[in-house]
PDB file of N, CA, C and O in Angstrom:
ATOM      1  N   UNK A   1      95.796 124.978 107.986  1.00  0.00           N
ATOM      2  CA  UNK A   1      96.470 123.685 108.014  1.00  0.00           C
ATOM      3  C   UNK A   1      96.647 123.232 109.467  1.00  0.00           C
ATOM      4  O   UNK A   1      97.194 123.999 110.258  1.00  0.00           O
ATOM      5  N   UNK A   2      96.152 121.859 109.916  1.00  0.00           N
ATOM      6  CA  UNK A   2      96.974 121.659 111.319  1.00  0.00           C
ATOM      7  C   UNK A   2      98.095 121.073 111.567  1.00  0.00           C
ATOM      8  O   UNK A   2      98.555 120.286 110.740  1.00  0.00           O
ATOM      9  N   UNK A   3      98.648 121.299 112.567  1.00  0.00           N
ATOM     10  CA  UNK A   3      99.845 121.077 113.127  1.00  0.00           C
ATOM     11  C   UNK A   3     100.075 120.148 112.931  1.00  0.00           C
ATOM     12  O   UNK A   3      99.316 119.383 112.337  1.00  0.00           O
ATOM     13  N   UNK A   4     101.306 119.822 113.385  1.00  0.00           N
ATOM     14  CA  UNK A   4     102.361 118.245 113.296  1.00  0.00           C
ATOM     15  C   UNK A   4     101.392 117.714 114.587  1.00  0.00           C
ATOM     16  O   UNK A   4     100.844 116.633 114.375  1.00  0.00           O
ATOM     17  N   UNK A   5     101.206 118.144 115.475  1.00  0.00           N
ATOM     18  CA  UNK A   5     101.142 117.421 116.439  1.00  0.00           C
ATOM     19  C   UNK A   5      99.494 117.151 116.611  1.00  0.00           C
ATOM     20  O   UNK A   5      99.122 116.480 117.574  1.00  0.00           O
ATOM     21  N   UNK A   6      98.355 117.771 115.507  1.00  0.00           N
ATOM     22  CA  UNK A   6      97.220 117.044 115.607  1.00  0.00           C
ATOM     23  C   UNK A   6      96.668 116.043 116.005  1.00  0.00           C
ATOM     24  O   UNK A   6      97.042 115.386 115.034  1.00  0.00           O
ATOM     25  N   UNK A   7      96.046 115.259 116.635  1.00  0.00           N
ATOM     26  CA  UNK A   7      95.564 114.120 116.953  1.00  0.00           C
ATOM     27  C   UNK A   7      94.862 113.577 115.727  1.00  0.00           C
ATOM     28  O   UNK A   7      93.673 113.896 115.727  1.00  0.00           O
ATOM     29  N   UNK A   8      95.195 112.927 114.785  1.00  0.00           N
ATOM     30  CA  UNK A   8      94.071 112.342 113.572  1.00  0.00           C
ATOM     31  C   UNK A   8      93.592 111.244 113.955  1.00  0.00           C
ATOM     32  O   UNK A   8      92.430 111.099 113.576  1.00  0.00           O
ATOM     33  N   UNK A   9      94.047 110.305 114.620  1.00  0.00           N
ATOM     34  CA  UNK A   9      93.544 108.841 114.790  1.00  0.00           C
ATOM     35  C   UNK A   9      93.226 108.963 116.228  1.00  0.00           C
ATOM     36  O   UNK A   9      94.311 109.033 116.804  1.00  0.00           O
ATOM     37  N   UNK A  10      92.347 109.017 117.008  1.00  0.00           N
ATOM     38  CA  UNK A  10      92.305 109.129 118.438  1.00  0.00           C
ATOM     39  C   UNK A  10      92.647 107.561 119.102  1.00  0.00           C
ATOM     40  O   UNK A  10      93.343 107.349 120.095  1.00  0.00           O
ATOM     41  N   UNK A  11      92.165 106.858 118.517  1.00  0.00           N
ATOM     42  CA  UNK A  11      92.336 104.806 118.670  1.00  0.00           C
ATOM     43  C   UNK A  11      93.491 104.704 118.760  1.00  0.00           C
ATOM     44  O   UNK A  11      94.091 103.934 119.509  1.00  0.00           O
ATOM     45  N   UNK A  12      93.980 105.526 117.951  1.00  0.00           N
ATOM     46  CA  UNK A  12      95.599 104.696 117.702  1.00  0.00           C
ATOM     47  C   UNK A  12      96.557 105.556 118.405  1.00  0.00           C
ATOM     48  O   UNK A  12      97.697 105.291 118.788  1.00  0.00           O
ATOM     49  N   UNK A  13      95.816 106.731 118.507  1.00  0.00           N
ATOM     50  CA  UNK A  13      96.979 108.103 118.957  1.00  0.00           C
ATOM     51  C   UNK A  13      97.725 108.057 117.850  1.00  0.00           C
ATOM     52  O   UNK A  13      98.625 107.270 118.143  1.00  0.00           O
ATOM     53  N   UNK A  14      97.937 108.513 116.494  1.00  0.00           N
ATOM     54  CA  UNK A  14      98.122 108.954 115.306  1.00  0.00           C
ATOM     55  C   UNK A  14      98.057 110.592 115.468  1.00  0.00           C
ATOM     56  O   UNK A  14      97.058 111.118 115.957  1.00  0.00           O
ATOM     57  N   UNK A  15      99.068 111.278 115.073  1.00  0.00           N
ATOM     58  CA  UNK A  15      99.314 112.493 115.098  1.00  0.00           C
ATOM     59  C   UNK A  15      99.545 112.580 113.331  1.00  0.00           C
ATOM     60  O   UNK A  15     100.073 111.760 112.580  1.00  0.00           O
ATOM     61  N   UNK A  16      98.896 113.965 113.026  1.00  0.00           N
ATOM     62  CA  UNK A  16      99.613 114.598 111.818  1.00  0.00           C
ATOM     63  C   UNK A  16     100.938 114.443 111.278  1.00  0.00           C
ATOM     64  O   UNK A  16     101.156 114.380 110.068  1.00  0.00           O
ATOM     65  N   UNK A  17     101.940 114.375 112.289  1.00  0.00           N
ATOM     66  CA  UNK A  17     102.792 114.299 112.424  1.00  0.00           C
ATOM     67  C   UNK A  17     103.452 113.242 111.841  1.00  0.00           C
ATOM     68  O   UNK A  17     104.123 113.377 110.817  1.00  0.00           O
ATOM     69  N   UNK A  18     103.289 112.061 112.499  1.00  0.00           N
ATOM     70  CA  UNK A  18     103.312 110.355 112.088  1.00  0.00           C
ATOM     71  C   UNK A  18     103.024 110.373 110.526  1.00  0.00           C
ATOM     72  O   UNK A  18     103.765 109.985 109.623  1.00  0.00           O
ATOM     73  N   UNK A  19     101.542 111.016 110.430  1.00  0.00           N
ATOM     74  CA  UNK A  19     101.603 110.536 109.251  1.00  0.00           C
ATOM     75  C   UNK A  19     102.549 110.875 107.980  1.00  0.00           C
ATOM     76  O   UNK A  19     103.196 110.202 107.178  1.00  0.00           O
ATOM     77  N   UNK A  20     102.284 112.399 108.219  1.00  0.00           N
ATOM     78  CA  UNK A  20     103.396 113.088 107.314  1.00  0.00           C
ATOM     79  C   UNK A  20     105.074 112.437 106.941  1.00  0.00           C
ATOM     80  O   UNK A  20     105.677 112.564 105.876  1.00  0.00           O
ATOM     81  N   UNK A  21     105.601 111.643 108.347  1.00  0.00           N
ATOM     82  CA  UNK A  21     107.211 111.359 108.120  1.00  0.00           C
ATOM     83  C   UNK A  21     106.345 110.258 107.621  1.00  0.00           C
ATOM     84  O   UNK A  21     106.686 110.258 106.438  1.00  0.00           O
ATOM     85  N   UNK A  22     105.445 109.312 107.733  1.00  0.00           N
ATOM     86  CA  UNK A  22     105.437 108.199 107.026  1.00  0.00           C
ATOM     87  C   UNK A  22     104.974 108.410 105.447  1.00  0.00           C
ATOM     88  O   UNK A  22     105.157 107.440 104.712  1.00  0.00           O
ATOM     89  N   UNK A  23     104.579 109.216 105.058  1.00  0.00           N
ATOM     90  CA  UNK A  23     104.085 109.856 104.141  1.00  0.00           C
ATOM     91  C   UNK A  23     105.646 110.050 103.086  1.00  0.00           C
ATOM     92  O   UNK A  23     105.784 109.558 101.966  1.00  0.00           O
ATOM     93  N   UNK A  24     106.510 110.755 103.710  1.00  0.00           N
ATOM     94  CA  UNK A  24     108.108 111.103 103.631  1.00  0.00           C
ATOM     95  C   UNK A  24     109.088 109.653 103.113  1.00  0.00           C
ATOM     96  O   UNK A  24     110.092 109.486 102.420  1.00  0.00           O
ATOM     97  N   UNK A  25     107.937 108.581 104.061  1.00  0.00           N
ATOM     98  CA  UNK A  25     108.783 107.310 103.868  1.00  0.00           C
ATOM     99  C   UNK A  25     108.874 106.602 103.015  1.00  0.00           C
ATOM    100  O   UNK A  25     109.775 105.767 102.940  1.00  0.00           O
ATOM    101  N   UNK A  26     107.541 106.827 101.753  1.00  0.00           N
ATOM    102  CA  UNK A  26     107.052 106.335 100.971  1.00  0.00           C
ATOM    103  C   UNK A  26     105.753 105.624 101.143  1.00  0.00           C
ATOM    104  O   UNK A  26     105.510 104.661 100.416  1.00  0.00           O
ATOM    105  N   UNK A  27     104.846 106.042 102.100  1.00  0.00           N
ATOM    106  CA  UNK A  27     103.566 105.988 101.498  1.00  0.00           C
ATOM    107  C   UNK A  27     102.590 106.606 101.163  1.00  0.00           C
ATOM    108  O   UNK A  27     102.121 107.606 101.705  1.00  0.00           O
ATOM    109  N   UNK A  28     102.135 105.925 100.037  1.00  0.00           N
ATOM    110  CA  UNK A  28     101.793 106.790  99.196  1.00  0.00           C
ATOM    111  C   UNK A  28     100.187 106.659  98.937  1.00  0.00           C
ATOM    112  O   UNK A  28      99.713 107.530  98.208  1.00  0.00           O
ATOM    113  N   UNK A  29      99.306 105.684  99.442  1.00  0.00           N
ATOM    114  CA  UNK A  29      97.767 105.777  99.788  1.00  0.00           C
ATOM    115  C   UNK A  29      97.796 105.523 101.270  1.00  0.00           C
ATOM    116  O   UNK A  29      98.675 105.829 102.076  1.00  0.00           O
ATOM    117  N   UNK A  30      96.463 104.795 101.497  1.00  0.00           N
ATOM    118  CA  UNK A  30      95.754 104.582 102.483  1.00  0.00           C
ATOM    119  C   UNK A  30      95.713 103.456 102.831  1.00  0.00           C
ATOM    120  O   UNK A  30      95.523 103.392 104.046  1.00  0.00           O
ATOM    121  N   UNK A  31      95.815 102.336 102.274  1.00  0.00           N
ATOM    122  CA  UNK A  31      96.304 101.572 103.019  1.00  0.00           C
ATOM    123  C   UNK A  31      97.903 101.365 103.138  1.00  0.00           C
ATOM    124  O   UNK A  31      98.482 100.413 103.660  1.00  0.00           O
ATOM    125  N   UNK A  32      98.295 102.160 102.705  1.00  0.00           N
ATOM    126  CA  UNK A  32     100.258 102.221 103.289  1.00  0.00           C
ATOM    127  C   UNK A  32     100.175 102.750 104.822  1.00  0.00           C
ATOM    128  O   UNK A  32     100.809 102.405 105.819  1.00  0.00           O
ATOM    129  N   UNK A  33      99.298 103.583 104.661  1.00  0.00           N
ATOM    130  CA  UNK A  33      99.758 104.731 105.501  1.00  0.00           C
ATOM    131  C   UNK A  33      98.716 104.034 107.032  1.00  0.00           C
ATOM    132  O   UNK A  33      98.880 104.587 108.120  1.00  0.00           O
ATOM    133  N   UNK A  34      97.579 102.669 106.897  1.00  0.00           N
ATOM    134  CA  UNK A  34      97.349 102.072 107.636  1.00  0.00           C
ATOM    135  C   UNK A  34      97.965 101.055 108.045  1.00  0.00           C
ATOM    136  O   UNK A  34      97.835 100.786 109.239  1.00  0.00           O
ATOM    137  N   UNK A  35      98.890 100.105 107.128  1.00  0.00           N
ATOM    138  CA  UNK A  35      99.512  99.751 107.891  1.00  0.00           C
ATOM    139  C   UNK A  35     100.919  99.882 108.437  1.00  0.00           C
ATOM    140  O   UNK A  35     101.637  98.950 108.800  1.00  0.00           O
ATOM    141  N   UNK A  36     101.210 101.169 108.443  1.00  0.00           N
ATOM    142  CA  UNK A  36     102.799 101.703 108.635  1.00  0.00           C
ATOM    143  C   UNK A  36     102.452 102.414 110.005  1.00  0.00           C
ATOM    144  O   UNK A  36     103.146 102.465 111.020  1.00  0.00           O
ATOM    145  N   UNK A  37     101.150 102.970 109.764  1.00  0.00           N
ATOM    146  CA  UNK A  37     100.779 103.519 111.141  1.00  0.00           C
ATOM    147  C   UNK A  37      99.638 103.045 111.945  1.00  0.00           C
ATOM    148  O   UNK A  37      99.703 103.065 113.174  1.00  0.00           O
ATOM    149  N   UNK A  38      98.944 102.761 111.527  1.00  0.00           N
ATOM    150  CA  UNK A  38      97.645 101.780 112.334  1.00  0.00           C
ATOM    151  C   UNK A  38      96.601 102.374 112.442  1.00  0.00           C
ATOM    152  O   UNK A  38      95.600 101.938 113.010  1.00  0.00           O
ATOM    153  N   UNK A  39      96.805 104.264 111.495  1.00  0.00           N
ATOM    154  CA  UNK A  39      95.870 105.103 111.668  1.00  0.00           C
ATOM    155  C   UNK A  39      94.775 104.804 110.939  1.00  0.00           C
ATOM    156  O   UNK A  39      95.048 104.686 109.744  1.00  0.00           O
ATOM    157  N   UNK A  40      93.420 104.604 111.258  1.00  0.00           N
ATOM    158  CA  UNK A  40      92.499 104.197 110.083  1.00  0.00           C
ATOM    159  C   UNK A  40      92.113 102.420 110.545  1.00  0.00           C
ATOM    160  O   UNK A  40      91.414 101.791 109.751  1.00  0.00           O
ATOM    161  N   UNK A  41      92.524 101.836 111.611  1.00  0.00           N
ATOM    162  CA  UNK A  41      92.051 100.178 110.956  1.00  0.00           C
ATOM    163  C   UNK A  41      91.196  99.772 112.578  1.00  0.00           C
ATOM    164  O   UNK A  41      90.969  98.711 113.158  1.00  0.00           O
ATOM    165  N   UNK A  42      90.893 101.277 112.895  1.00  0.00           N
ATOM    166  CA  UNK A  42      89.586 100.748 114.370  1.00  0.00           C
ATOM    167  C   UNK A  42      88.613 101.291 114.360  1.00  0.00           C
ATOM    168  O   UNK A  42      87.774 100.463 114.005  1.00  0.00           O
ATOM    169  N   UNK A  43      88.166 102.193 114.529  1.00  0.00           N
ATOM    170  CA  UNK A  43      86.437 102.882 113.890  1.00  0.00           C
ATOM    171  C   UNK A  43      86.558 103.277 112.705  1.00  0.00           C
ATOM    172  O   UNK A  43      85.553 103.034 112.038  1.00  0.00           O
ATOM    173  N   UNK A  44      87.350 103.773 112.174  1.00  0.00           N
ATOM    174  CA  UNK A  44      88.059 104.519 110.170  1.00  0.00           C
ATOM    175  C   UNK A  44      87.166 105.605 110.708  1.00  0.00           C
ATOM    176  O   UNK A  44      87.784 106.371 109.969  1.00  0.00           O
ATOM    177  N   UNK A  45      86.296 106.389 111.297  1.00  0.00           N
ATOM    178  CA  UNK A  45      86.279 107.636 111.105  1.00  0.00           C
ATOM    179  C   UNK A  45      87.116 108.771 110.594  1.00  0.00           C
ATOM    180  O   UNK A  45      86.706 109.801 110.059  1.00  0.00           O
ATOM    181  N   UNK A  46      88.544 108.367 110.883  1.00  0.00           N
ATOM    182  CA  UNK A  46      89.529 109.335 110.533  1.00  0.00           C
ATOM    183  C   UNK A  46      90.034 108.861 108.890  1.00  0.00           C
ATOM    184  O   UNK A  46      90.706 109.739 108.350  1.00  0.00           O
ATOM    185  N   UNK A  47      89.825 107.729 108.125  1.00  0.00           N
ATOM    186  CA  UNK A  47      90.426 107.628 107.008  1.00  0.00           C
ATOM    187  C   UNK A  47      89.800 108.982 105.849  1.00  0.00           C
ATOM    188  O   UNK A  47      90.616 109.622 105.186  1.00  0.00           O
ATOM    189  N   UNK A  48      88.834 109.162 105.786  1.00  0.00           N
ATOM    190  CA  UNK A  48      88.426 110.893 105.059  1.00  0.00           C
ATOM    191  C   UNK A  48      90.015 111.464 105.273  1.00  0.00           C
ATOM    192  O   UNK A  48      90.847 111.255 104.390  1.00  0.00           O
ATOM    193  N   UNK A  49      90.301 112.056 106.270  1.00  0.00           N
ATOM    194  CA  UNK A  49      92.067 112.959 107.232  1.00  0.00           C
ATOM    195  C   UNK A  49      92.712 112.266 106.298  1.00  0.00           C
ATOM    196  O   UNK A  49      93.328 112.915 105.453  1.00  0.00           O
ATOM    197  N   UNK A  50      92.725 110.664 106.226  1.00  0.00           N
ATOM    198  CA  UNK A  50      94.197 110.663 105.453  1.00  0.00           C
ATOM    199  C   UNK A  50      94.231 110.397 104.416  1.00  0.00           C
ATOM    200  O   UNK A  50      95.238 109.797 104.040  1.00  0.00           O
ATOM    201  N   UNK A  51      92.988 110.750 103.270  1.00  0.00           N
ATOM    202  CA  UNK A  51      93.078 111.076 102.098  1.00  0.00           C
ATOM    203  C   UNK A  51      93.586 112.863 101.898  1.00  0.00           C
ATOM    204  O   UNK A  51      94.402 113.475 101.209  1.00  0.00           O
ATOM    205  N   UNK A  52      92.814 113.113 102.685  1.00  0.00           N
ATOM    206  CA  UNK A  52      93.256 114.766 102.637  1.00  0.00           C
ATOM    207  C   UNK A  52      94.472 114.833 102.766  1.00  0.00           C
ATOM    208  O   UNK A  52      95.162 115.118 101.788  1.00  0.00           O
ATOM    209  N   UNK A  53      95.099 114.561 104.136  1.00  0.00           N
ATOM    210  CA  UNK A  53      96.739 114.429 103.805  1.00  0.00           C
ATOM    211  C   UNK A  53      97.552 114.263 103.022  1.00  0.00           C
ATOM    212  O   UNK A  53      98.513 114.943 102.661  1.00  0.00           O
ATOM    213  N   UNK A  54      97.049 113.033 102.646  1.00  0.00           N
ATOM    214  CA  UNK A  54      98.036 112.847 101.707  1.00  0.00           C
ATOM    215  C   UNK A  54      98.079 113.803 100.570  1.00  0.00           C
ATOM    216  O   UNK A  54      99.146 114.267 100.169  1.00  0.00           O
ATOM    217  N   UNK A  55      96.994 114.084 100.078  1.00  0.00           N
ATOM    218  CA  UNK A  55      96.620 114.795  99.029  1.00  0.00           C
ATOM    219  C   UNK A  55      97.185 116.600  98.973  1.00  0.00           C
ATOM    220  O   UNK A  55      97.626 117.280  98.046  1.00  0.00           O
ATOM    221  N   UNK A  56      96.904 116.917 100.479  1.00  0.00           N
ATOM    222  CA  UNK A  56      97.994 117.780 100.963  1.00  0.00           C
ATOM    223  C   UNK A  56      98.960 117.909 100.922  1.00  0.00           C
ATOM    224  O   UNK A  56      99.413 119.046 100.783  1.00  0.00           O
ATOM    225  N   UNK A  57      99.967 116.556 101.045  1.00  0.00           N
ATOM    226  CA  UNK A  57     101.513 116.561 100.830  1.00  0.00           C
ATOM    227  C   UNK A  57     101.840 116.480  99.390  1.00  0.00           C
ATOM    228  O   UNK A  57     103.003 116.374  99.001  1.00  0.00           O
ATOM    229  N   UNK A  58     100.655 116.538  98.469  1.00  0.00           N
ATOM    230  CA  UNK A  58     100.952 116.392  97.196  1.00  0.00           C
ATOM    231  C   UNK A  58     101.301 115.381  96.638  1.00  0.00           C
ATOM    232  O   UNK A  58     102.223 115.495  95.831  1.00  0.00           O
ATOM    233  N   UNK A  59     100.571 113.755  96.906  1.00  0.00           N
ATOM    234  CA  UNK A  59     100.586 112.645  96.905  1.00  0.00           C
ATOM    235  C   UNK A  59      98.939 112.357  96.277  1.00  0.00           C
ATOM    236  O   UNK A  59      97.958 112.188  97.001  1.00  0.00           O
ATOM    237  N   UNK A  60      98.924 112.351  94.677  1.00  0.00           N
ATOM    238  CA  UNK A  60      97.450 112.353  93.815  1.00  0.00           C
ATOM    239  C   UNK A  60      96.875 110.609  94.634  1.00  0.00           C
ATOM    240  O   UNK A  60      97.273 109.450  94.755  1.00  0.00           O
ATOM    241  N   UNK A  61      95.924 111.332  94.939  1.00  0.00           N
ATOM    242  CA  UNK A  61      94.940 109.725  95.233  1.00  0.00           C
ATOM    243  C   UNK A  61      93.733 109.524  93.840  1.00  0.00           C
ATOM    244  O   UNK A  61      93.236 110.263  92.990  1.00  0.00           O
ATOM    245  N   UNK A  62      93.663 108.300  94.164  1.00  0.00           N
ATOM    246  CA  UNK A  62      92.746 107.955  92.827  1.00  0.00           C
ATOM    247  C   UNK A  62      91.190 108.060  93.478  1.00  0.00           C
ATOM    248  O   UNK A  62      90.821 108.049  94.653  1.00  0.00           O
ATOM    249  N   UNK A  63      90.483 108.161  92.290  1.00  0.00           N
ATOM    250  CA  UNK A  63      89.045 108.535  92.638  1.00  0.00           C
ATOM    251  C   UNK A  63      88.069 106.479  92.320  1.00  0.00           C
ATOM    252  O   UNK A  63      86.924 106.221  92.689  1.00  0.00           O
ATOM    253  N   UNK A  64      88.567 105.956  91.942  1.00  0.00           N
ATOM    254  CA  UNK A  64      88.464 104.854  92.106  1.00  0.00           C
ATOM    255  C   UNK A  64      87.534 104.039  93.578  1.00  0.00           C
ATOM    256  O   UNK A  64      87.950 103.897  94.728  1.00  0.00           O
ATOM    257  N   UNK A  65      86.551 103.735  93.150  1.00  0.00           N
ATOM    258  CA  UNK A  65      85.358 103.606  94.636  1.00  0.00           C
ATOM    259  C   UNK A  65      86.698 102.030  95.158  1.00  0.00           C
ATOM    260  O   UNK A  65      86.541 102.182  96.369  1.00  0.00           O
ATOM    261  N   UNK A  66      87.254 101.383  95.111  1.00  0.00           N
ATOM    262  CA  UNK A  66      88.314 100.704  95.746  1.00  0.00           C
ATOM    263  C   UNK A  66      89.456 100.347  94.458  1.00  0.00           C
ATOM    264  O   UNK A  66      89.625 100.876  93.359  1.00  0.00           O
ATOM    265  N   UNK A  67      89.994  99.444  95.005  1.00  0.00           N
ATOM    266  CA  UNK A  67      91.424  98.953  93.921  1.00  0.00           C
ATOM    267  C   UNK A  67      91.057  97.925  93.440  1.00  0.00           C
ATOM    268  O   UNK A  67      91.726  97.276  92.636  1.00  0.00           O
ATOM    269  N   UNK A  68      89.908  97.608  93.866  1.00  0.00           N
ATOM    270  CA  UNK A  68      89.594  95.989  92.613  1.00  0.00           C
ATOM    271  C   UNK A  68      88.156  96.821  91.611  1.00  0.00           C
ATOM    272  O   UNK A  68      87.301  96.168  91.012  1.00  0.00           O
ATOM    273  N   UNK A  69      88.204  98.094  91.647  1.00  0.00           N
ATOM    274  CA  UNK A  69      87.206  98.664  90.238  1.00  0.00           C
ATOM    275  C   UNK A  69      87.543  99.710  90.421  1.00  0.00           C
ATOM    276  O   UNK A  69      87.450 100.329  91.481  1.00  0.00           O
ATOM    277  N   UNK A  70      88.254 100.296  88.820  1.00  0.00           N
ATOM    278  CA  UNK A  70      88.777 101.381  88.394  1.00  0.00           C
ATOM    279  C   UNK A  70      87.676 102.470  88.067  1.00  0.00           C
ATOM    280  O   UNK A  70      87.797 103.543  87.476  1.00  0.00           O
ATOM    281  N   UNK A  71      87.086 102.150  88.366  1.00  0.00           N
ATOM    282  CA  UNK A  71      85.543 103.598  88.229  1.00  0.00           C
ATOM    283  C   UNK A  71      85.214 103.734  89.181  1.00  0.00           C
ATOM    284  O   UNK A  71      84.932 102.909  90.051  1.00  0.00           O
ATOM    285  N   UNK A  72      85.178 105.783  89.174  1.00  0.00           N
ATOM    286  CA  UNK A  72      84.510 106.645  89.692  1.00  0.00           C
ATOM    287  C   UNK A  72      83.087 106.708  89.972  1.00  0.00           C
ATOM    288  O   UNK A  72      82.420 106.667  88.938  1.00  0.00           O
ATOM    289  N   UNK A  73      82.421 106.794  91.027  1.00  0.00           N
ATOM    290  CA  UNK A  73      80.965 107.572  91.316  1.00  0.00           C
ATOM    291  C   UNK A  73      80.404 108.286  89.634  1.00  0.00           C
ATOM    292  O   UNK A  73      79.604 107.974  88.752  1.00  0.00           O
ATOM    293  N   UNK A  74      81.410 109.409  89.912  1.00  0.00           N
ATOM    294  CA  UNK A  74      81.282 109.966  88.674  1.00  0.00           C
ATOM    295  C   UNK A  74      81.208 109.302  87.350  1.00  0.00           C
ATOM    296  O   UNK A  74      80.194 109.550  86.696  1.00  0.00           O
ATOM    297  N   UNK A  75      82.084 108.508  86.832  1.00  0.00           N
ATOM    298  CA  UNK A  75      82.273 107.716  85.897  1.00  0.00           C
ATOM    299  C   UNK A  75      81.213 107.167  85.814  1.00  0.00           C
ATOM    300  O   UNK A  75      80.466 107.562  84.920  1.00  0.00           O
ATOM    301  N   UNK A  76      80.696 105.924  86.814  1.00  0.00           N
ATOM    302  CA  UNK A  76      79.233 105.216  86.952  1.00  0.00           C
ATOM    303  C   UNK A  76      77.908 105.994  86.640  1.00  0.00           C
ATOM    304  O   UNK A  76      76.817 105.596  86.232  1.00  0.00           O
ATOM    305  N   UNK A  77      78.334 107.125  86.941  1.00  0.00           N
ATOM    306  CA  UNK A  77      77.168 107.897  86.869  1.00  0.00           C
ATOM    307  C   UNK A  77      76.642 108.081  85.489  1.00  0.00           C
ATOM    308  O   UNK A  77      75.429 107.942  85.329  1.00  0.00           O
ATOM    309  N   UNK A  78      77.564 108.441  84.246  1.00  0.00           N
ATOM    310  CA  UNK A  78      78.196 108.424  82.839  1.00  0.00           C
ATOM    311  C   UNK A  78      77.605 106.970  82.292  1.00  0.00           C
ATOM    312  O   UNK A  78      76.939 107.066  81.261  1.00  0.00           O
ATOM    313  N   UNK A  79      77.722 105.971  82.707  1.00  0.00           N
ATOM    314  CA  UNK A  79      77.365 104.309  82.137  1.00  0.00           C
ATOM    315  C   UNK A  79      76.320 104.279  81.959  1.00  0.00           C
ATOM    316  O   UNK A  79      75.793 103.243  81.554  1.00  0.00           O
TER     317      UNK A  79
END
């Protein structure tokens, strides 16, 4: 596991840390947790990190390819 004090967002200077108390604060995907922290909205290389996170803190993310279509890769694959 890494530390509180990880660097996840290098753009933003976003630490593990950040995210986790914001995580604490009530958010509860990815875009909460972009715009509460700003981690994720300048190259997104790091948004992968804050699905894991969250998912780490025990916060279920949906498998949903975005929020305007409720199907999975997987699911599509099935059609």
């Amino acid at each position: 596991a890494l530390p509180a004090a990880a660097q996840i967002c290098s753009c933003n200077n976003v630490t593990k840390g950040d995210l986790t108390d914001a995580i604490a604060c009530g958010c509860t995907d990815v875009p909460a947790l972009k715009s509460c922290t700003k981690a994720g909205t300048s190259c997104g290389s790091c948004v992968p990190l804050l699905k894991q996170i969250l998912e780490a803190e025990g916060v279920e993310q949906s498998k949903a390819l975005c929020e305007h279509f409720s199907h999975s890769r997987a699911e599509l694959f099935e059609i």
